[in-house]
Each structure stands twice: as C-alpha cells, then as structure tokens.
MDAnalysis code that builds the backbone (N, CA, C; Angstrom):
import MDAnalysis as mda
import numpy as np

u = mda.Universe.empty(372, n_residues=124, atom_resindex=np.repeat(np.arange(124), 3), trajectory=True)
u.add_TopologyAttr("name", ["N", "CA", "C"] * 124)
u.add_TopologyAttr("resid", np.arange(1, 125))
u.add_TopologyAttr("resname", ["UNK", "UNK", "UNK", "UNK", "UNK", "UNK", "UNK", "UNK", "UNK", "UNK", "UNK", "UNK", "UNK", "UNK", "UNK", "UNK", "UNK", "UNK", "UNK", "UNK", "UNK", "UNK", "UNK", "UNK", "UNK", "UNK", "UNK", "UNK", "UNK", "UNK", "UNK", "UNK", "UNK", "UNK", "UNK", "UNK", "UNK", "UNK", "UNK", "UNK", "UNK", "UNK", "UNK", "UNK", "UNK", "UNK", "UNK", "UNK", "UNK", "UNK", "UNK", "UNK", "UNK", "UNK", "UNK", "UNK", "UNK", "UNK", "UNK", "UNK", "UNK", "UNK", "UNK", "UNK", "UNK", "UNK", "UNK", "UNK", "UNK", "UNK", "UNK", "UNK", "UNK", "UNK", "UNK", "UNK", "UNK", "UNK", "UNK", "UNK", "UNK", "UNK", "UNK", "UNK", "UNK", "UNK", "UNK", "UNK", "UNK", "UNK", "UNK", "UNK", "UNK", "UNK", "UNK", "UNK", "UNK", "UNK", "UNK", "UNK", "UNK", "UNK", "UNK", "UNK", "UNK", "UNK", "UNK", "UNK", "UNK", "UNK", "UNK", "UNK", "UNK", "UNK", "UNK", "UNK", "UNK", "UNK", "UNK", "UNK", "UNK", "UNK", "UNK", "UNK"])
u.atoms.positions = np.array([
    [141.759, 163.349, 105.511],
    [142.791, 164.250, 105.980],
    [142.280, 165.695, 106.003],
    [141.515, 166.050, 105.109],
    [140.977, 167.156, 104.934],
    [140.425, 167.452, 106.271],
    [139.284, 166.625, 106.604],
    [138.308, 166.678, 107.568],
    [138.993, 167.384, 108.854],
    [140.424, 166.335, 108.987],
    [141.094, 166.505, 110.368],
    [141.690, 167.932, 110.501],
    [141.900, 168.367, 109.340],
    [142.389, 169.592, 108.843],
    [141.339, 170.715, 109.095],
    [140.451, 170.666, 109.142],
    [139.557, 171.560, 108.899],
    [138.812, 171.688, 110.557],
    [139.107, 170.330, 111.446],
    [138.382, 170.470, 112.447],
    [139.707, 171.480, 113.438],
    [141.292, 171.101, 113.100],
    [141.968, 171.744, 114.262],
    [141.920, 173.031, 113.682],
    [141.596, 173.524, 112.549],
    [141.673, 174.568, 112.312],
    [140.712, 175.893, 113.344],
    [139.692, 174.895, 113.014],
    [138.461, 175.496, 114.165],
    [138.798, 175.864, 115.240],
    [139.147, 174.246, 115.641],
    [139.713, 174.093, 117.281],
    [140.546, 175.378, 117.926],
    [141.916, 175.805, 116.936],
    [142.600, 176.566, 116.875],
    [142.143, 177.960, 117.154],
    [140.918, 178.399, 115.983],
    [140.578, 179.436, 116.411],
    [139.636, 179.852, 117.469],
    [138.991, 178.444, 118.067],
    [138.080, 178.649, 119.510],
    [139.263, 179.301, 120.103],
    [140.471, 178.134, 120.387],
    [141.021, 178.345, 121.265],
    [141.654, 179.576, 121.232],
    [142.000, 180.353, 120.443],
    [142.925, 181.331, 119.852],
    [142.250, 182.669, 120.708],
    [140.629, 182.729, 120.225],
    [139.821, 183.809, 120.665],
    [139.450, 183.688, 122.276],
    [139.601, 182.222, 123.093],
    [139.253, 182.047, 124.147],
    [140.164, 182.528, 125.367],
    [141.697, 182.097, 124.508],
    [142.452, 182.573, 125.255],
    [142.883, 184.449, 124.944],
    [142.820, 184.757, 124.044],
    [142.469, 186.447, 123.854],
    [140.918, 186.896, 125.021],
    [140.247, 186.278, 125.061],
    [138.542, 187.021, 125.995],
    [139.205, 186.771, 127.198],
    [140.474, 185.684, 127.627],
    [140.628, 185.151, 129.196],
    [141.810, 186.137, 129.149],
    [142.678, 186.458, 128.934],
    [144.069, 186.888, 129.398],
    [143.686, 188.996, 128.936],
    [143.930, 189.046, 130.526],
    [143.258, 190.444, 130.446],
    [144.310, 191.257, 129.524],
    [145.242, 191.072, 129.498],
    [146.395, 192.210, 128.954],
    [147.010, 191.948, 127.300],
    [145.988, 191.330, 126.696],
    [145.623, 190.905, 125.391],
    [145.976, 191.692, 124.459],
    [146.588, 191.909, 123.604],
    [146.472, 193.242, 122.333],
    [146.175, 192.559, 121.067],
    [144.867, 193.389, 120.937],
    [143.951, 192.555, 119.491],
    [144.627, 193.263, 118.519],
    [145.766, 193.010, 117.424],
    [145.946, 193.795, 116.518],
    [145.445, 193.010, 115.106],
    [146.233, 193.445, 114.329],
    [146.046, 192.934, 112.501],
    [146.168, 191.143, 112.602],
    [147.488, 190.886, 113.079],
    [148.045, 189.513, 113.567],
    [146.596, 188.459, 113.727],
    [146.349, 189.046, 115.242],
    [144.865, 188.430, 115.790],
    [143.797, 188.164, 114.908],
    [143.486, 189.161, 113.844],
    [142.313, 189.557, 113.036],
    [142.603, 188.184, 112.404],
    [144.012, 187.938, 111.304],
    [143.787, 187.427, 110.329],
    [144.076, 186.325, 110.605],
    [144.416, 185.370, 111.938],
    [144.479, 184.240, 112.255],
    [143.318, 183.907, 112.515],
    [142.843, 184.816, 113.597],
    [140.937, 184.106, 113.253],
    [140.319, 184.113, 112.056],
    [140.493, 184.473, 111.277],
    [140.368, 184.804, 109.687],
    [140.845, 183.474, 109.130],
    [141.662, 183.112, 109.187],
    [142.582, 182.048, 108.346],
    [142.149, 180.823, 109.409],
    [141.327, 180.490, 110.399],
    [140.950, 179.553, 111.058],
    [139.280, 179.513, 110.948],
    [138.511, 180.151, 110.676],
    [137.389, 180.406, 110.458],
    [136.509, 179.965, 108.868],
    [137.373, 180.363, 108.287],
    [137.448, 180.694, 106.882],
    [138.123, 179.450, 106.347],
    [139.281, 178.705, 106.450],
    [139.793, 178.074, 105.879],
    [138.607, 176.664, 105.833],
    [138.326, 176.059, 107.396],
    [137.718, 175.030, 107.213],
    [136.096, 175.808, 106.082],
    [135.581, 176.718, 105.701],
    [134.912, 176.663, 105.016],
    [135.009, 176.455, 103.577],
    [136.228, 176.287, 103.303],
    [136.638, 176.588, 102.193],
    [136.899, 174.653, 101.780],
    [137.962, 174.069, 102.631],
    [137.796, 172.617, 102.978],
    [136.522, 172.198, 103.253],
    [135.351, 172.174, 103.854],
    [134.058, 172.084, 103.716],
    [133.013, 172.336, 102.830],
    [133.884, 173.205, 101.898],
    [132.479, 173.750, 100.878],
    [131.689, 172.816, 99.961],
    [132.142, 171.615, 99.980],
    [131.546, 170.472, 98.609],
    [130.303, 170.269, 99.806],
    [130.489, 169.578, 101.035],
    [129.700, 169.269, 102.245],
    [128.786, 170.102, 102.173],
    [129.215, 171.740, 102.212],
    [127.996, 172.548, 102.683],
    [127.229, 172.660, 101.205],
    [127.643, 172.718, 100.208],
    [126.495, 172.711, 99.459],
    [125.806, 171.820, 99.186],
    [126.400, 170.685, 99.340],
    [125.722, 169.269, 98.970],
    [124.204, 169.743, 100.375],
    [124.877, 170.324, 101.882],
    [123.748, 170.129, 102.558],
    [122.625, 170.920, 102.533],
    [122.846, 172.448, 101.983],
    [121.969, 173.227, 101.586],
    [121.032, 173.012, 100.284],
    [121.612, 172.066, 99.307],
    [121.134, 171.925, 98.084],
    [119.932, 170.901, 97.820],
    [119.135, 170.549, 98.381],
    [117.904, 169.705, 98.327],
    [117.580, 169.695, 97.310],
    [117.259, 168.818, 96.263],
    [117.533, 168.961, 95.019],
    [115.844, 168.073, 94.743],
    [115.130, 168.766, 93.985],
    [113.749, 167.875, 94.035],
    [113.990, 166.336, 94.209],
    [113.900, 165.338, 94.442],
    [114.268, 163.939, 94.304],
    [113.218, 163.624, 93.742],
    [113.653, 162.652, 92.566],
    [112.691, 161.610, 91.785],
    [112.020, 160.565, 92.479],
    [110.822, 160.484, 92.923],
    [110.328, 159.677, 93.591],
    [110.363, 158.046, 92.518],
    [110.953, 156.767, 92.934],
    [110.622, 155.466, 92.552],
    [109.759, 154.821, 93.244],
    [108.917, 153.788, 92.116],
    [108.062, 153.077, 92.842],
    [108.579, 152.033, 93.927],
    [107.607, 152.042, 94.857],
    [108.262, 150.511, 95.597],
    [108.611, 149.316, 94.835],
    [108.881, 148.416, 95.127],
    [108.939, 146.789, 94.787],
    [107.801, 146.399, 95.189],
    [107.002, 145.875, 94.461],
    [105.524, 145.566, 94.378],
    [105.568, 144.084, 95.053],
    [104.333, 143.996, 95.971],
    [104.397, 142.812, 97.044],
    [103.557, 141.924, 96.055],
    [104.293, 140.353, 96.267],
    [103.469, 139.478, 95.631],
    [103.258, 138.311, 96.577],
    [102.226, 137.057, 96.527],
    [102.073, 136.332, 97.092],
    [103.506, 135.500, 97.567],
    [103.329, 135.551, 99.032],
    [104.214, 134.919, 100.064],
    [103.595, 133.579, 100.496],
    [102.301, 133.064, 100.269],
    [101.883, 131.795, 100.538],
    [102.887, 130.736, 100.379],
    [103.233, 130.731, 99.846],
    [103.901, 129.068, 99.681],
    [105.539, 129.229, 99.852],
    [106.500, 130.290, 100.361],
    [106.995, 130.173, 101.272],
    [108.305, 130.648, 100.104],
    [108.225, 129.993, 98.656],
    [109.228, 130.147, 97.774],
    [108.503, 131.723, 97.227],
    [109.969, 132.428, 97.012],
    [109.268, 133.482, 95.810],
    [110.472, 133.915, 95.201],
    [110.634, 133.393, 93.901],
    [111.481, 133.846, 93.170],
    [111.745, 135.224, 92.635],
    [110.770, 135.505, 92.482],
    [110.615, 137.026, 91.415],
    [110.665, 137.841, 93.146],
    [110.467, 137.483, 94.038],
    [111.049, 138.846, 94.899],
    [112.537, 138.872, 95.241],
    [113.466, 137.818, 95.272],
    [114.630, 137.509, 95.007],
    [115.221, 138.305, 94.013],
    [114.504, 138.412, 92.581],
    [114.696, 138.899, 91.583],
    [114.951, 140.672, 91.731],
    [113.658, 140.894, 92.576],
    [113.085, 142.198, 92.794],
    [113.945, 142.749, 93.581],
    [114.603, 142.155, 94.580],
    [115.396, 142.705, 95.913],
    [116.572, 143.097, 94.951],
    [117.007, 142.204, 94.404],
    [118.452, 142.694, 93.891],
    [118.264, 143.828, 92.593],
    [117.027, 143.412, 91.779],
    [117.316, 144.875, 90.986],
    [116.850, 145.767, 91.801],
    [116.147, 145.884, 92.799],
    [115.953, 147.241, 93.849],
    [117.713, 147.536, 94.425],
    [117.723, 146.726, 94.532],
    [119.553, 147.329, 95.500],
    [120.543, 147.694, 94.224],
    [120.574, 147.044, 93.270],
    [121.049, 147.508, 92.062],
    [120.856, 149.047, 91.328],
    [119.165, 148.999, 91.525],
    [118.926, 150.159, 90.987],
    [119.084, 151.092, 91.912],
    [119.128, 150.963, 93.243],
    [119.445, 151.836, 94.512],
    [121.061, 152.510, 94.118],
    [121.837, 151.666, 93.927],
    [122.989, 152.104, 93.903],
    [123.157, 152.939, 92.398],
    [122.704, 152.534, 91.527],
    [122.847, 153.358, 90.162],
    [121.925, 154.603, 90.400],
    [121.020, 154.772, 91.245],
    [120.806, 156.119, 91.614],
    [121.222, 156.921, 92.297],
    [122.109, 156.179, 93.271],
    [123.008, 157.237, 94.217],
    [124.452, 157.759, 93.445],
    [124.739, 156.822, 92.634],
    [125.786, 157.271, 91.436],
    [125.798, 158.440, 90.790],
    [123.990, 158.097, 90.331],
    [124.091, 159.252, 89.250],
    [123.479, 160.620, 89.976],
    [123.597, 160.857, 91.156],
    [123.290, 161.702, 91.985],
    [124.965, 162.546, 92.554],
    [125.809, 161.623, 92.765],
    [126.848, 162.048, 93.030],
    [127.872, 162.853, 92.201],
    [127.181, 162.279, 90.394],
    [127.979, 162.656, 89.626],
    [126.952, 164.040, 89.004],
    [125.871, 164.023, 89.959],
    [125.057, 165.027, 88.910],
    [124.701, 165.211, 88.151],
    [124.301, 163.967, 87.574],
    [123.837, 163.930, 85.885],
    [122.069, 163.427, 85.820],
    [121.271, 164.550, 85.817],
    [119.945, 164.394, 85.184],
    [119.598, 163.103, 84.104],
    [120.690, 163.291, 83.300],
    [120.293, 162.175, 82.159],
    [120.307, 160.775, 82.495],
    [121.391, 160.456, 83.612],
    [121.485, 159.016, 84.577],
    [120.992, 159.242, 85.507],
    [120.127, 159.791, 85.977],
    [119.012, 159.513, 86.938],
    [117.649, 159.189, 85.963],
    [117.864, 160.063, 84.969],
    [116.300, 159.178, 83.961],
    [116.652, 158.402, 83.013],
    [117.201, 157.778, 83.346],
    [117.694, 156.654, 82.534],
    [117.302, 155.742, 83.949],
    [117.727, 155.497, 85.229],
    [117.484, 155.105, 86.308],
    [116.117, 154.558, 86.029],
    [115.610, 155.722, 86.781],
    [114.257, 155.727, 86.420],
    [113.100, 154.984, 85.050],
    [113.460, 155.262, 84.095],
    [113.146, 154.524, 82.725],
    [113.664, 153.038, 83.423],
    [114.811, 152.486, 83.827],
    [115.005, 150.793, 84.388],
    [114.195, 150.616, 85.075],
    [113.668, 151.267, 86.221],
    [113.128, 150.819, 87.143],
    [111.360, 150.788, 86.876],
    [111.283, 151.619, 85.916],
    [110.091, 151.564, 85.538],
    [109.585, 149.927, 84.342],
    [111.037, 149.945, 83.876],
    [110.590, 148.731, 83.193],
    [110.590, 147.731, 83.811],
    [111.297, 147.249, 84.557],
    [111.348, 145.943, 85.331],
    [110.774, 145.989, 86.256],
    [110.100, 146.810, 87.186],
    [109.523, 146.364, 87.880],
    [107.795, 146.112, 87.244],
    [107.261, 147.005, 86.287],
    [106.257, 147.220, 85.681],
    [106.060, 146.005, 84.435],
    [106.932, 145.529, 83.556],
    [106.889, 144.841, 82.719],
    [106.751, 143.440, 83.285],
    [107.670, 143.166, 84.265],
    [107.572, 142.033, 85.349],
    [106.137, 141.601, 85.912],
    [105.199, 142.433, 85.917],
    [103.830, 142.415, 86.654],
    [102.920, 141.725, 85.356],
    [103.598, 142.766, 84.222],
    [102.413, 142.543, 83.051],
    [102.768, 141.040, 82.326],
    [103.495, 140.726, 82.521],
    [103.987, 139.328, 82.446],
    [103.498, 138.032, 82.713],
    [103.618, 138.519, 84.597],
    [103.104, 137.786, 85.354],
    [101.184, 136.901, 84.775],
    [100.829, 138.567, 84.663],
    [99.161, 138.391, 84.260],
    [98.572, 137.567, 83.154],
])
C-alpha cells in the first residue's frame, strides 16, 4: 500500500508541475511550492528503508561453494545432502542480513564452514 502511495504521489506532482509549465496564466505561489514539496518529499520519506538498503553495500561475506564430488555412478547422496544445507544456509543468511545482525551472519558462516568442510574430512 505504501508503494502505491508513494508512486501517485509522484505521479501527482509530475502532473501538478506539468500542468503549471503548460497553462500560460499559472500563478506559482506558497500553495504550488508546498504541494510539490509534499509530493516530492513524501514518497522519499515512504521509500527511505528501500533507498538505504540500495545505497548501503555492505561488504558481503563471501561462502564457499558446495564442493563437487564424483557423479559417476549416477546416485549421490551427500550432494542431496549438500543442496539442501546450501538452500538452508542460503536462507539463514538472507535472514540474518535483513535483520542486521553481524553475530547471525557469523554464526552462518561458522555452519557453513562446518558442514560443508567436516563432510569432506570425513569422506577421506
């Protein structure tokens, strides 16, 4: 609802200023100022989680891939295994990204380091 809110607001003030530049006998007073003001401004204000989230590039923790193992014989359990704690751990990192918490992203990280790494040394 927000969104829809924030786009006629815009809309409003294109249109607001378009039809003020087209209609020659126009009088720009205080009125004019603060409706483009209050259409300009508002969706930034409804937008502001968006715009910082898009300005804010935030170093990202690089994870290892899911380590490729022999596909010969057609069965592979442990990549079965691997796919789902990859999508598992995919989603517990976008969590703890949303909620902003450093400490659940290395905690993330610390899982993913064990299972995919302990899983190998296993294997051997």
């Amino acid at each position: 609802m927000d969104t829809i809110v924030g786009l006629l607001l815009i809309l409003v003030g294109v249109g607001l200023g378009a039809y003020a530049y087209i209609t020659p006998d126009f009088v720009y007073g205080v009125k004019f100022y603060l409706q483009l003001a209050v259409c300009f401004l508002g969706p930034i204000l409804i937008f502001w989680s968006e715009i910082v989230k898009f300005f804010s590039h935030k170093e990202e923790s690089k994870m290892p891939d899911v380590i490729d193992h022999d596909h010969s014989d057609g069965t592979c359990d442990i990549c079965d295994y691997s796919e789902e704690d990859f999508r598992c751990l995919s989603y517990l990192k976008k969590r703890a990204r949303e909620i902003d918490s450093k400490e659940a992203l290395d905690m993330v990280i610390k899982l993913n380091t064990l299972l995919f790494t302990g899983k190998d040394a296993q294997n051997k």
